[in-house]
C-alpha positions in Angstrom: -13.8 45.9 6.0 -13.0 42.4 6.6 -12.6 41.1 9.9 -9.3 38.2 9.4 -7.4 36.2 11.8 -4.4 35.3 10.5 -3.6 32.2 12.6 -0.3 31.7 10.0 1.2 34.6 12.4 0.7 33.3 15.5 0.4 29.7 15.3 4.3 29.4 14.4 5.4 29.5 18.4 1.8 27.8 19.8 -1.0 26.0 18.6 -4.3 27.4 19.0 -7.5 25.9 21.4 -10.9 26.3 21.0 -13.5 25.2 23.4 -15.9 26.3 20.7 -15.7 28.3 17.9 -18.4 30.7 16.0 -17.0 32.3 12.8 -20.0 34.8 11.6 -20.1 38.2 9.8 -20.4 41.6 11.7 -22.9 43.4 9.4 -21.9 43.6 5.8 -18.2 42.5 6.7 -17.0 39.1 6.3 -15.2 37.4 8.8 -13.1 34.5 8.4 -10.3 32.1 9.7 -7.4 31.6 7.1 -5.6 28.9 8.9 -1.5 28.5 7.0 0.4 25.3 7.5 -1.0 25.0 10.7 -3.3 23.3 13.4 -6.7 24.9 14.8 -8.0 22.6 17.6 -11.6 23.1 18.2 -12.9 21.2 21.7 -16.6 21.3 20.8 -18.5 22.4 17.9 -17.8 24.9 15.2 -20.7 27.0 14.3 -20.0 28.5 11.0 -22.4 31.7 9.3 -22.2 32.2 6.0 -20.5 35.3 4.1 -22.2 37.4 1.6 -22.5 35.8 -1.5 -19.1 36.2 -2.9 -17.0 33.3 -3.3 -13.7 35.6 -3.0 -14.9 35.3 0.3 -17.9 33.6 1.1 -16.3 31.1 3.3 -15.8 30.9 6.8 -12.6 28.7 7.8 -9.8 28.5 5.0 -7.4 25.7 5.4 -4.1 26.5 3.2 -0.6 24.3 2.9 -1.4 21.4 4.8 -3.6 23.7 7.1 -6.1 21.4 9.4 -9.3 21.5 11.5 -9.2 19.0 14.9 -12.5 18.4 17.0 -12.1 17.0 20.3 -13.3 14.0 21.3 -16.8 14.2 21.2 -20.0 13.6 18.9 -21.3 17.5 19.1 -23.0 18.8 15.8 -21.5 21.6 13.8 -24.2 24.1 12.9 -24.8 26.5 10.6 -24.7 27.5 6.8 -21.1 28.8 6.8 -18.6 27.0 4.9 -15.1 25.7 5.7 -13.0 25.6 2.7 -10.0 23.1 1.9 -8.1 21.9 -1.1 -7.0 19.0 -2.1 -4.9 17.8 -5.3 -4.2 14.6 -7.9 -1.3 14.0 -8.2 -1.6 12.6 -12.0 -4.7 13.5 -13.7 -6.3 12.8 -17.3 -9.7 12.2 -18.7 -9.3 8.5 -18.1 -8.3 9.1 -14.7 -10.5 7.6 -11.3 -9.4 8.5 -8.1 -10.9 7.6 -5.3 -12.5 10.1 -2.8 -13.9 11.1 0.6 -15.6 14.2 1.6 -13.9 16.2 4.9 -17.6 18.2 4.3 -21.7 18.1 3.7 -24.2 20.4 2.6 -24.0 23.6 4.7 -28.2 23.9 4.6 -29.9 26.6 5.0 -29.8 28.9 7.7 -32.7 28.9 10.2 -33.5 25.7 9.6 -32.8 23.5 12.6 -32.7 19.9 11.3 -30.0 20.9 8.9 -27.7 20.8 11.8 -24.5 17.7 12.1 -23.2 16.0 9.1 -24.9 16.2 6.0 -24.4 14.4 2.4 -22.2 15.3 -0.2 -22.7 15.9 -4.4 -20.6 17.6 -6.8 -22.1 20.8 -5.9 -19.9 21.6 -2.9 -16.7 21.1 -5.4 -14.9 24.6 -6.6 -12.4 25.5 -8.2 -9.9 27.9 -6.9 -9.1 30.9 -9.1 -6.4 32.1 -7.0 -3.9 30.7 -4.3 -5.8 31.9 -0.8 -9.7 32.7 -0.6 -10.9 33.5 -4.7 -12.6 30.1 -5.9 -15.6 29.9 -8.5 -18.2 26.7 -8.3 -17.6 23.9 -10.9 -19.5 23.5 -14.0 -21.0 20.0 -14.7 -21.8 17.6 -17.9 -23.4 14.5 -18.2 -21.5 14.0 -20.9 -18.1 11.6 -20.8 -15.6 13.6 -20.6 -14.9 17.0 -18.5 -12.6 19.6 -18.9 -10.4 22.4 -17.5 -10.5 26.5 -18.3 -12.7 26.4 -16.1 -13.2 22.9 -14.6 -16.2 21.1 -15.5 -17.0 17.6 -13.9 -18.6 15.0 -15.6 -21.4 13.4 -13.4 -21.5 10.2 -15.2 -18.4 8.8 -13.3 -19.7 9.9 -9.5 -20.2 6.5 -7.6 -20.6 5.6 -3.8 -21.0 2.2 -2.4 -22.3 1.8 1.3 -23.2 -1.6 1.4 -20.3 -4.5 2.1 -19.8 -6.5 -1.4 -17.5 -7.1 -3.7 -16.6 -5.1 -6.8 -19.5 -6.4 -9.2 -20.8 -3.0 -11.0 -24.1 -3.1 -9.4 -23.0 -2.9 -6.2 -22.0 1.2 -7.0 -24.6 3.6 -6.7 -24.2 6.4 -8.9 -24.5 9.7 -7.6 -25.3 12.4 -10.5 -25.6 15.4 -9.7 -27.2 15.5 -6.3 -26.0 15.6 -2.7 -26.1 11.6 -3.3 -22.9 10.8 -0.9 -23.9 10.2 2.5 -21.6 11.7 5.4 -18.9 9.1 5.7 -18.9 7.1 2.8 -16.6 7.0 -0.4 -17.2 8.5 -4.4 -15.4 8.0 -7.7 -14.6 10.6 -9.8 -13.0 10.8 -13.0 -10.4 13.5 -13.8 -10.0 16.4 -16.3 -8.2 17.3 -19.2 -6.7 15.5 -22.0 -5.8 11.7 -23.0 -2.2 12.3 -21.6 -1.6 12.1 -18.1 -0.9 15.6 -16.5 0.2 17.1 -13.9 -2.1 18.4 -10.7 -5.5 19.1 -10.8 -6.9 21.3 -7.5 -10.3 20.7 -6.2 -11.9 22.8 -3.4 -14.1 21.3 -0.7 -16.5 23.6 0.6 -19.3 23.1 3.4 -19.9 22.6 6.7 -17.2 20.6 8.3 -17.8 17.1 9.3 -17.3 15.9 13.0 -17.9 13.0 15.5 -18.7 9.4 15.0 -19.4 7.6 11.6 -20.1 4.1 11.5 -19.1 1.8 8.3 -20.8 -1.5 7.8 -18.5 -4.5 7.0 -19.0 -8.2 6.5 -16.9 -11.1 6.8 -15.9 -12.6 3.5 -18.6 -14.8 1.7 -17.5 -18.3 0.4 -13.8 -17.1 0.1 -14.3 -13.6 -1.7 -13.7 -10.4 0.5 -16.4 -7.7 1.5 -15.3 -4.7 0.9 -17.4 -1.1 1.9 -16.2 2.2 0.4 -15.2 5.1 3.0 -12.5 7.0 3.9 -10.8 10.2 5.9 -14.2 12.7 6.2 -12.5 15.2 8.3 -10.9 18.3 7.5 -7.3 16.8 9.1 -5.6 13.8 8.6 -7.1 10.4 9.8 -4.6 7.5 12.1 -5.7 4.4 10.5 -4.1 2.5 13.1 -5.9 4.6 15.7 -8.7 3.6 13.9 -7.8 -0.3 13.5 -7.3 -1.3 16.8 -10.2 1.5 18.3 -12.5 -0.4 20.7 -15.1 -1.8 18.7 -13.1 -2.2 15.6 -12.5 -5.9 15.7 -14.4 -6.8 12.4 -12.2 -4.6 10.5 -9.5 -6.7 8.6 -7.4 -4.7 6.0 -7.7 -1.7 4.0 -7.4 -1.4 0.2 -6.4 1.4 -2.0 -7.5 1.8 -5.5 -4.7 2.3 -8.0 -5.0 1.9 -11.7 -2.7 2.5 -14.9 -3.8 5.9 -16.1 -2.1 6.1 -19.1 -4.8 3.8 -20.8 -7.2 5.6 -22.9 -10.4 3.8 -21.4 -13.3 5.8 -19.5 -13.8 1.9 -18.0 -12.2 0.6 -15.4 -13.0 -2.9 -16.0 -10.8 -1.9 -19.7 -8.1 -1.2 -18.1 -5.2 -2.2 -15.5 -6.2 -1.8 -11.9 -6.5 -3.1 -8.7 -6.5 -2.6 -5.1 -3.0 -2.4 -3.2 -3.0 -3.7 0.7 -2.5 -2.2 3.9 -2.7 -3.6 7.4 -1.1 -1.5 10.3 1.7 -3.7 11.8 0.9 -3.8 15.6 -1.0 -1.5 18.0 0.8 1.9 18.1 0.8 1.8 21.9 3.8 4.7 22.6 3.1 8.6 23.5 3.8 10.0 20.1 1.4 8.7 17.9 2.6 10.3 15.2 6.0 9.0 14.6 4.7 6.7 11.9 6.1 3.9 13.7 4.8 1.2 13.2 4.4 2.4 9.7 2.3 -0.5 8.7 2.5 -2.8 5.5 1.7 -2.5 2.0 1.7 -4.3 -1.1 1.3 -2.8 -4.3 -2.1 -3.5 -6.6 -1.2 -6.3 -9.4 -1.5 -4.7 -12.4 2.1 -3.0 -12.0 4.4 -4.3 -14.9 7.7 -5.6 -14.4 10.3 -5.0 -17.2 13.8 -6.4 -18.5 15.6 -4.0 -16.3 14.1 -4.8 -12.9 11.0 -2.3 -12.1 8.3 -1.8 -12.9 6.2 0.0 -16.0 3.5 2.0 -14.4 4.9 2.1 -10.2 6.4 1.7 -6.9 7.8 -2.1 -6.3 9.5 -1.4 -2.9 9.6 1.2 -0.8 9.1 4.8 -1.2 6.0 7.1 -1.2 3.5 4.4 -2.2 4.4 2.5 1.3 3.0 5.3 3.2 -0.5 4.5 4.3 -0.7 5.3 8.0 -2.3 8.7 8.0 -4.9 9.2 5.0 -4.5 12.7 3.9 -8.1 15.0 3.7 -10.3 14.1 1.2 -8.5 9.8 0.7 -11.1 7.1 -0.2 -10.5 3.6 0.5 -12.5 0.1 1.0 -13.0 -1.2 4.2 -12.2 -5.0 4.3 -14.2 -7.1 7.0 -12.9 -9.9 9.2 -16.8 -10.6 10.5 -19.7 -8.6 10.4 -20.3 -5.4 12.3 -20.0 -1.9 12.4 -16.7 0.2 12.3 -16.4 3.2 13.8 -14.4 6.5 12.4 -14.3 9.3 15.5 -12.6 12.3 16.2 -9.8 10.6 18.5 -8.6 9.1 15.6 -8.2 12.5 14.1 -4.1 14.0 14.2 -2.9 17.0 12.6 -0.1 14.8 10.3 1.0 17.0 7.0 0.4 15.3 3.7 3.7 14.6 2.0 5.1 13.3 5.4 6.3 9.9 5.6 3.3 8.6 6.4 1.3 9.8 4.2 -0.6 8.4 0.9 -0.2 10.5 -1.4 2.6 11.8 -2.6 6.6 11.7 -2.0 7.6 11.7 2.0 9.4 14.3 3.0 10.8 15.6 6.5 8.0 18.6 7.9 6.3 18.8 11.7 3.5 17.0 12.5 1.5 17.7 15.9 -1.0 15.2 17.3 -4.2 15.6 18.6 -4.9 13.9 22.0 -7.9 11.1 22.6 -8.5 13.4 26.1 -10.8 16.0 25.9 -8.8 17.8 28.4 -6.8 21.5 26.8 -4.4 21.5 29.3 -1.0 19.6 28.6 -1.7 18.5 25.0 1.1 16.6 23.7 2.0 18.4 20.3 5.7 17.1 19.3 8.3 17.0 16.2 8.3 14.3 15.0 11.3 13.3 12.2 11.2 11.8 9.1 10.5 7.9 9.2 11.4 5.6 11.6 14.7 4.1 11.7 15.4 0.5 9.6 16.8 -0.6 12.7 13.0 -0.3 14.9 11.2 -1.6 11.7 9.4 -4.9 12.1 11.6 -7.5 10.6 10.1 -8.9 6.6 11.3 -9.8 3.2 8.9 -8.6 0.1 8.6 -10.9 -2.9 6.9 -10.4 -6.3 6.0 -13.2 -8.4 6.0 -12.0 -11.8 4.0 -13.7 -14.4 4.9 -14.4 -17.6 7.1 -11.0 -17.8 3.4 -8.7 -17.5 1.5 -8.9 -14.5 3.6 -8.5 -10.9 2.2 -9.5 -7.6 3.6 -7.9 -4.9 4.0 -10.1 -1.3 5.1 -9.8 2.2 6.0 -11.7 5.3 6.6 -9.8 8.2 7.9 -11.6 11.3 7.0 -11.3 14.9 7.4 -13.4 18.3 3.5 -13.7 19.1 1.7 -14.1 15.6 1.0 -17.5 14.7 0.7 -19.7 11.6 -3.0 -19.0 11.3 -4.7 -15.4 11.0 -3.5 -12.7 13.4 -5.8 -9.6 12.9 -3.4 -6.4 11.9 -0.3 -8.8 10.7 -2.1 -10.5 8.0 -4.0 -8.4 4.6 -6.6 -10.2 2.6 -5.8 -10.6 -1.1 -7.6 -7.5 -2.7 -8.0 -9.6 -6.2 -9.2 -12.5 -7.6 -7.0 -13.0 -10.7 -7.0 -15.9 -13.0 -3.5 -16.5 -12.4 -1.9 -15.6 -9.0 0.0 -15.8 -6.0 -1.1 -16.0 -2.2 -0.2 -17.1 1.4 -3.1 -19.6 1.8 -4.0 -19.3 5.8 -6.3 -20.7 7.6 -7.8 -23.8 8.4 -7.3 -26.8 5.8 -10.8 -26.7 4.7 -11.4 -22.6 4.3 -7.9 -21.4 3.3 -8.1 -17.7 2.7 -5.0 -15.8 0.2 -3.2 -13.8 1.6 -0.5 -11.1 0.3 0.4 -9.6 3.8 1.3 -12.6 5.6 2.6 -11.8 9.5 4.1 -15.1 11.1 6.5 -15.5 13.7 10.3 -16.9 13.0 11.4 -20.6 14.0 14.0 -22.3 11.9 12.0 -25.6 11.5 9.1 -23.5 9.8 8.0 -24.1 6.3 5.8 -21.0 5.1 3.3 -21.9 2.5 3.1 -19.9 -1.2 0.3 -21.2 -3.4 -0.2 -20.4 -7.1 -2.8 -20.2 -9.7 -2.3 -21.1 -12.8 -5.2 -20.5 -16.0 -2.6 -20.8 -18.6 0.9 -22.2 -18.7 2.8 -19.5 -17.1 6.7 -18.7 -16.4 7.0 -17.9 -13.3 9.8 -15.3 -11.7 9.9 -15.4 -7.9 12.1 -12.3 -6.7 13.0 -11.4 -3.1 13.1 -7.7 -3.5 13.4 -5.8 -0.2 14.9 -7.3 3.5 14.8 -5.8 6.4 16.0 -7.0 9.7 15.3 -10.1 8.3 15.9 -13.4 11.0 17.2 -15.9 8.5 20.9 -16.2 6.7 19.2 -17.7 3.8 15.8 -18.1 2.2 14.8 -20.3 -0.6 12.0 -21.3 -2.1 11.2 -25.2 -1.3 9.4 -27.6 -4.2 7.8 -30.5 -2.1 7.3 -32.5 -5.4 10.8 -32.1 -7.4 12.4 -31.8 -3.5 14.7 -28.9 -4.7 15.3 -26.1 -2.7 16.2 -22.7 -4.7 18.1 -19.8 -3.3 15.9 -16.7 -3.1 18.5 -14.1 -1.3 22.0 -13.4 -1.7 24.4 -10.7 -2.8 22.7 -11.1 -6.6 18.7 -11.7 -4.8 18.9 -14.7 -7.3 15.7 -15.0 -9.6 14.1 -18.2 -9.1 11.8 -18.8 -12.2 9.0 -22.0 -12.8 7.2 -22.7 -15.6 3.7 -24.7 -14.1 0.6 -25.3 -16.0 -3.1 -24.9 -15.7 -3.4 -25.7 -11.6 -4.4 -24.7 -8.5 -0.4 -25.4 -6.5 -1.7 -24.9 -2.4 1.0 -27.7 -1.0 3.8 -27.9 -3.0 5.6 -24.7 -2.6 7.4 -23.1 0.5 9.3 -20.4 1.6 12.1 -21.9 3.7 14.8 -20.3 5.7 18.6 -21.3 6.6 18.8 -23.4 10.0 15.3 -25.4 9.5 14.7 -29.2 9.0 13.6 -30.5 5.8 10.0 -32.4 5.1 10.3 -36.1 6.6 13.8 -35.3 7.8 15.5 -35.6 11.3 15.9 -32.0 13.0 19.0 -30.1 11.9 20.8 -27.2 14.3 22.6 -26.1 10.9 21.4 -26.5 7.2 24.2 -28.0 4.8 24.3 -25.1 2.4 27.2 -27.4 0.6 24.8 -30.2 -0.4 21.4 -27.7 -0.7 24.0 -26.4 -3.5 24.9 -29.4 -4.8 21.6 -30.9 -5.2 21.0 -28.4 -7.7 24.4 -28.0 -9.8 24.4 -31.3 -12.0 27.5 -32.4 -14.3 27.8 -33.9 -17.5 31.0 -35.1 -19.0 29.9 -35.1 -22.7 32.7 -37.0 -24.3 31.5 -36.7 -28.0 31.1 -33.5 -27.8 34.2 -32.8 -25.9 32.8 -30.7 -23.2 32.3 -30.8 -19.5 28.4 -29.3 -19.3 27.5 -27.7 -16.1 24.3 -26.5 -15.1 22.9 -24.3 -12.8 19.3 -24.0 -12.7 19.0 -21.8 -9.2 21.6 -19.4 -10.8 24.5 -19.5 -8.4 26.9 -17.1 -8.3 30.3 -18.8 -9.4 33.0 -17.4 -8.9 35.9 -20.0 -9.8 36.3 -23.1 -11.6 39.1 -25.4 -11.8 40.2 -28.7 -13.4 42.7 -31.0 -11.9 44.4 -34.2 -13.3 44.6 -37.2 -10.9 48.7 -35.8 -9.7 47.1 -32.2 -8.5 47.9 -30.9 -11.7 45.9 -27.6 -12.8 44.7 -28.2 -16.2 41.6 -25.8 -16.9 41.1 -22.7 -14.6 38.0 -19.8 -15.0 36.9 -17.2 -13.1 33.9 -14.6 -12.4 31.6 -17.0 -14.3 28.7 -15.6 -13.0 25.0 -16.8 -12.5 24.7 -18.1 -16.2 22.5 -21.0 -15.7 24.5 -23.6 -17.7 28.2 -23.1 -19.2 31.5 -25.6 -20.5 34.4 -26.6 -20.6 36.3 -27.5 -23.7 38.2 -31.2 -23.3 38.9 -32.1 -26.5 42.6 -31.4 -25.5 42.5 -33.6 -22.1 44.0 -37.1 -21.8 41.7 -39.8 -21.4 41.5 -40.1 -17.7 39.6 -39.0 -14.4 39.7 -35.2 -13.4 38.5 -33.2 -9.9 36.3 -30.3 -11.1 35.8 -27.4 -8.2 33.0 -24.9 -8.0 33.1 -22.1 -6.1 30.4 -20.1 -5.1 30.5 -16.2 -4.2 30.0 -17.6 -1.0 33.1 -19.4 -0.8 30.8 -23.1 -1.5 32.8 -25.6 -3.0 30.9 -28.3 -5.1 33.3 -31.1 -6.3 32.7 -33.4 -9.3 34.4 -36.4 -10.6 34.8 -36.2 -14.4 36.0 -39.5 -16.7 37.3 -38.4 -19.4 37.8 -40.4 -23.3 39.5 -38.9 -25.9 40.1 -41.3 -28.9 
């Protein structure tokens, strides 16, 4: 006889509180929690006793479909040997595959024995795999050997690393875990997936142990001589985690940004440092400061790791560019591993009043797709009574989302780095903690918002600023090779400008960046390090060494960079359009008004001609005009022997 409460019944009109909760066999009969799609709030500690010794049901606390485990806020140790079991899914697996990971639970000791009690560390031997969809689950083999397997699952222990201590990502600054409870409560852990060389669909691992709870604290450090400090951790409860809960938590002022490892998984290489990866960026917008904290709004920014590809046809090879799923950082999922980024030195704190009950697969989330489910929050008061649990919808709205404009700079046609500048009325030129992401690469060749003072200029690919129209936003590049150089606007939103362009202080050009086309704005630079020659400028500012403007002159901006050239032996007018303008008509007039030559729907071709072989010698009025209704006029002298 099994003794079962089935909180998927009754959870559907009302949320279930615990001031504490025991979970322990009566006799011979198990007795477990199966918690469906739903929230169990626990006030204090959980004490958990452990089932006979069958794994069909040997745990104590199931959590199924997004089902979660809250803890008030307090510190109080779990105890006992019992296990809670969740699952937990790849999205994309192979045997070249690294994910990164954090445990929601620790070794569940032995029972009796007192100092086993709180969190404990983690190793491969709390990992199962589930052998049917509610309670069956068998333990996973292991091989030291390079590659595992599936039918049944069998992990390889050579590709089990932590990393507690701030550095950077030199090799021996991972600790490699084998096969022992080598993961201490809190911290991150590679792991490699399963299966074959071609990436696959989902692979299922089950967490099983005592649950982890309370307070963990997460060295960081400031970055040394210009490279970031990074410290791997992550979500180590069984519920979803706020990160900007987290970020702006009392205490929390060292942390600076969070990166996410992401990698190209179709390359047949057990080595990271073989193949493409990288660390995408997130920092949390401002201070979620409304009642529902689980709105996603604000949403936070990200940029996507570097190695994506961009191809002929706009996207990229192996991701996400803008928008969509990958954006969705907020609330780290059970089980999510990620590098802390430090601003200065200290300790970072993870607690339970950061803790929401936020389903995975909701925008918001990192994983996977976002889709429109409930979410119910947890409340920082340890109070029961009046807890706020509300339905929350989808995203938020484009019309509440912080104003920004997201470029890539795509090199040489391969590598794609992936920028932002988001805009708000109190950040500042310099670094404004939340607003602005540390670069999470050093790359030989690169893009970056330098910021900071003149003499320790950090990059920057999350750059938060506020809007004036006389403002000149720096974009430095780094060059190892001669590179061609593609700088695309890709996504506005609520953007503060008419127009933005991309300002060259040396050639004193200014190239249109948006538009009805988003006009590709490409350089070719060589070997260099380019910190104070390149700007992002916006409509309604004043140029470098100019007098103040209320309006910018789109006409002559234009005009400076659409040049003529009456080739007479050739018997051509040549026009050229570097900046790749949008023209839309073209005429020719002789000196009497007459219409001698007219074109249309040109296009952004960046140079085309006229044929005036069959012209009269004499001087003729040549009209652009833009698909913004600019006209450019030209004087052409014609000679025609």
């Amino acid at each position: 006889m099994k003794n079962l409460l089935l909180f998927s019944i009754f959870l559907l009109t009302t949320v279930s509180v615990f001031a504490q909760l025991t979970v322990r066999p009566n006799g011979a009969s198990e007795s477990f929690i199966y918690v469906d799609d739903e929230v169990l709030f626990v006030e204090k500690d959980v004490r958990l006793f452990r089932n006979n010794a069958n794994n069909d049901l040997e745990a104590s606390i199931y959590l199924r479909n997004n089902g979660q485990l809250v803890q008030g806020n307090n510190n109080r140790k779990n105890k006992k040997s019992g296990q809670l079991s969740v699952q937990q899914n790849t999205p994309v697996t192979n045997a070249w595959a690294y994910y990164y990971w954090c445990s929601p639970v620790g070794d569940p000791g032995i029972e009796g024995n007192p100092t086993d009690n709180g969190n404990q560390n983690f190793g491969v031997g709390l990992i199962y795999e589930p052998t049917n969809s509610t309670t069956a689950a068998q333990q996973v083999a292991t091989t030291t050997g390079l590659n595992g397997s599936t039918g049944p699952l069998r992990i390889s222990t050579r590709w089990l690393y932590t990393f507690v201590n701030p550095g950077t990502e030199r090799e021996g600054n991972y600790q490699a875990m084998g096969g022992g409870l080598n993961a201490p409560p809190g911290f991150g852990f590679t792991m490699k997936g399963v299966g074959t060389d071609v990436p696959g669909g989902d692979q299922i691992y089950e967490f099983r142990g005592r649950p982890n709870n309370g307070t963990f604290e997460v060295e960081v450090k400031a970055p040394v001589n210009g490279e970031a400090q990074m410290t791997f951790t992550g979500n180590p409860y069984p519920s979803a985690l706020d990160l900007n809960k987290l970020f702006y938590d009392n205490g929390n002022g060292e942390l600076g940004a969070i990166w996410y490892y992401d990698e190209n998984r179709s390359v047949a290489s057990h080595y990271y440092s073989q193949k493409p990866f990288g660390y995408g960026v997130w920092v949390p917008d401002e201070k979620d400061t409304d009642a529902n904290n689980t709105d996603n709004f604000p949403s936070g920014f990200y940029t996507a790791a570097p190695f994506y590809i961009y191809n002929a046809g706009g996207s990229t090879g192996t991701g996400a560019g803008t928008g969509g799923a990958d954006q969705n950082k907020r609330y780290a999922p059970i089980g999510q591993g990620f590098m802390f980024v430090g601003e200065a030195d200290g300790t970072v704190k993870i607690r339970n009043k950061q803790r929401v009950f936020y389903k995975e697969d909701t925008a918001g989330s990192v994983f996977q797709r976002p889709e429109s489910v409930n979410s119910y929050e947890g409340s920082d008061s340890p109070e029961t009574e009046g807890r706020n649990y509300s339905t929350v919808s989808e995203t938020a709205s484009l019309s509440n989302r912080t104003p920004m404009m997201r470029l890539w700079a795509i090199f040489d046609r391969a590598v794609t780095r992936d920028m932002v500048i988001a805009f708000y009325d109190q950040a500042t030129d310099g670094y404004d903690r939340g607003l602005d992401g540390l670069s999470a690469q050093d790359l030989h060749t690169d893009a970056y918002f330098p910021i900071g003072p003149d003499n320790a200029r950090l990059p920057y690919v999350i750059n938060g600023t506020n809007y004036v129209p006389e403002k000149y936003i720096p974009i430095a590049f780094k060059i190892r090779n001669t590179s061609l150089i593609e700088l695309r606007l890709v996504e506005e939103i609520n953007q503060p400008y008419e127009r933005a362009y991309l300002y060259d202080s040396q050639e004193n050009t200014y190239k249109q960046l948006n538009g009805a086309t988003l006009a590709r704005v490409t350089l070719t630079l060589p070997p260099g390090t380019y910190d104070n020659r390149f700007f992002i400028f916006f409509r309604g500012t004043n140029r470098p060494g100019g007098e103040p403007d209320t309006e910018l002159d789109i006409k002559s901006l234009v005009a400076e960079n659409v040049s003529f050239f009456q080739n007479n032996p050739g018997k051509q007018l040549e026009v050229r359009n570097p900046e790749g303008y949008v023209i839309k008509a073209a005429s020719v007039y002789d000196m009497s008004g007459k219409l001698v030559i007219s074109e249309k729907n040109l296009g952004d071709n960046t140079k085309f001609s006229f044929f005036t072989g069959n012209l009269s010698s004499g001087v003729y009025l040549v009209k652009l005009i833009t698909e913004n209704d600019i006209v450019i006029d030209y004087k052409a002298v014609v000679h025609n022997q």
